[in-house]
MILUMDREN-757717 format. One line per 10 residues: number of its first residue (from 1); their letters; for each residue z, y, x of C-alpha. Coordinates in nm, 4 decimals, m for minus. Example, Ala and Ser with C-alpha at 12.3 -4.5 7.8 and 13.67 -1.06 7.14 Angstrom:
1 = as = 0.7800:m0.4500:1.2300  0.7140:m0.1060:1.3670
***
This chain:
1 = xxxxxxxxxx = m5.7729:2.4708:2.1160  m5.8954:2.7612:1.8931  m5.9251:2.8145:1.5288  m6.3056:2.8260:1.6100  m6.3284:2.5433:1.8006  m6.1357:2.3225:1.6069  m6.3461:2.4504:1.3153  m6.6785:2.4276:1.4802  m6.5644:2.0308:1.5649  m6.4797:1.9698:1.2124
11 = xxxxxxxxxx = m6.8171:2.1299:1.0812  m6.9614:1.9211:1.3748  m6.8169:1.5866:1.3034  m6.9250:1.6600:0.9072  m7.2183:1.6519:0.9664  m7.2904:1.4193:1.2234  m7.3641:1.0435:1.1745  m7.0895:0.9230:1.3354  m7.2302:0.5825:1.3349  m7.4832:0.6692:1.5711
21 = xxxxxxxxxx = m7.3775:0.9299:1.7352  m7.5847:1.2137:1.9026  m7.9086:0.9351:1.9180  m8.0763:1.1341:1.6786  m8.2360:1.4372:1.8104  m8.1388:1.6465:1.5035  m7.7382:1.5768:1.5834  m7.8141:1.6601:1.9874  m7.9361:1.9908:1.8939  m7.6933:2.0558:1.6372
31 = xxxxxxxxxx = m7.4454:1.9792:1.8989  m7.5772:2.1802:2.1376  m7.6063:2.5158:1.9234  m7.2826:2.4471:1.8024  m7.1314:2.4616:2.1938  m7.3863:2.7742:2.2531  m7.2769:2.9310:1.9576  m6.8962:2.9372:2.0555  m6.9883:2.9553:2.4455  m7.1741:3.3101:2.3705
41 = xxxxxxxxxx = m6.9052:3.4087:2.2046  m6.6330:3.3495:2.4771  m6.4971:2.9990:2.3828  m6.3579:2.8148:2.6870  m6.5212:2.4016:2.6508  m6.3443:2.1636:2.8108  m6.4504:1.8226:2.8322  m6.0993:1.6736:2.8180  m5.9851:1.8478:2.5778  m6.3042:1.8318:2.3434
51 = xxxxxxxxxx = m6.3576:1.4221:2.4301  m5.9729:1.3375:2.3421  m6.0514:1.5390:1.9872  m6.3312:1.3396:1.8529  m6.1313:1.0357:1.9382  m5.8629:1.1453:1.7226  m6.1454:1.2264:1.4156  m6.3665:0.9248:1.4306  m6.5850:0.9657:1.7327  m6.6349:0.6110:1.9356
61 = xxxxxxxxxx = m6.5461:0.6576:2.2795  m6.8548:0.6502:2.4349  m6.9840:0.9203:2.1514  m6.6656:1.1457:2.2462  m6.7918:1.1741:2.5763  m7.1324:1.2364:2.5638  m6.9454:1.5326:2.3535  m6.7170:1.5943:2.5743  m6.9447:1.6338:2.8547  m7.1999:1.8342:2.6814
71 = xxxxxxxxxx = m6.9953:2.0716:2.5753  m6.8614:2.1786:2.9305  m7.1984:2.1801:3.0535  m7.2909:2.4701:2.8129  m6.9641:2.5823:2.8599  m7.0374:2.6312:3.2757  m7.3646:2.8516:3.1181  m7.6287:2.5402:3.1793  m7.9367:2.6339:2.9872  m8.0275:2.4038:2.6923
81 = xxxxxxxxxx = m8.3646:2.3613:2.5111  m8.2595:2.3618:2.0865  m8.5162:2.2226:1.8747  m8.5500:2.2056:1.5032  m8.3113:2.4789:1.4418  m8.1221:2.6969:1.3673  m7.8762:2.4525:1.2821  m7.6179:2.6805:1.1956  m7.6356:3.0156:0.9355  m7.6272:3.3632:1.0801
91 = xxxxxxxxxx = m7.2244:3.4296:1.1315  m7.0905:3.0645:1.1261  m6.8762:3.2082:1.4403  m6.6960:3.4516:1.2294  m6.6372:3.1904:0.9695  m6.4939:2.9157:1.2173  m6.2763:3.1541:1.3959  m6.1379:3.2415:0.9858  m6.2657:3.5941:0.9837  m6.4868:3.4972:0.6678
101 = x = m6.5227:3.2541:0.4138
***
């Protein structure tokens, strides 16, 4: 995995509610901008490899792979509807993949 995307999950997993999951609509779409965000930008998302991650950080399994799965979806270019957002600030790719602080 890359610095981004190992960054993006840890912003990700901060500050989801990891009780419930992605239930609440404002965790979905955070979720889903953060996979746009480093699809557009040329991240590979695979579901394997993004599902056995949040297991390791404090995802429940079934959580992990409604992750997981998300994430390849954008990651094969399906088209997602965001709400509520952004969710992210302008150049939060730069400062996952460690170009900025």
């Amino acid at each position: 995995m890359t610095t981004a995307l190992v960054s993006a999950l840890q912003a990700l997993t901060g500050a989801v509610n990891l009780a419930t999951g992605l239930t609440h609509d404002n965790d979905k779409n955070r979720a889903k901008e953060t996979f746009k965000i480093l699809h557009d930008n040329g991240e590979i998302l695979f579901k394997q490899d993004i599902e056995a991650w949040a297991l390791c950080h404090g995802w429940k399994a079934e959580d992990a792979d409604q992750l997981g799965s998300l994430a390849q979806q954008i990651g094969e270019g399906k088209k997602v509807s965001i709400t509520n957002g952004p969710w992210w600030t302008e150049g939060v790719y730069r400062r996952w993949n460690g170009e900025i602080q």
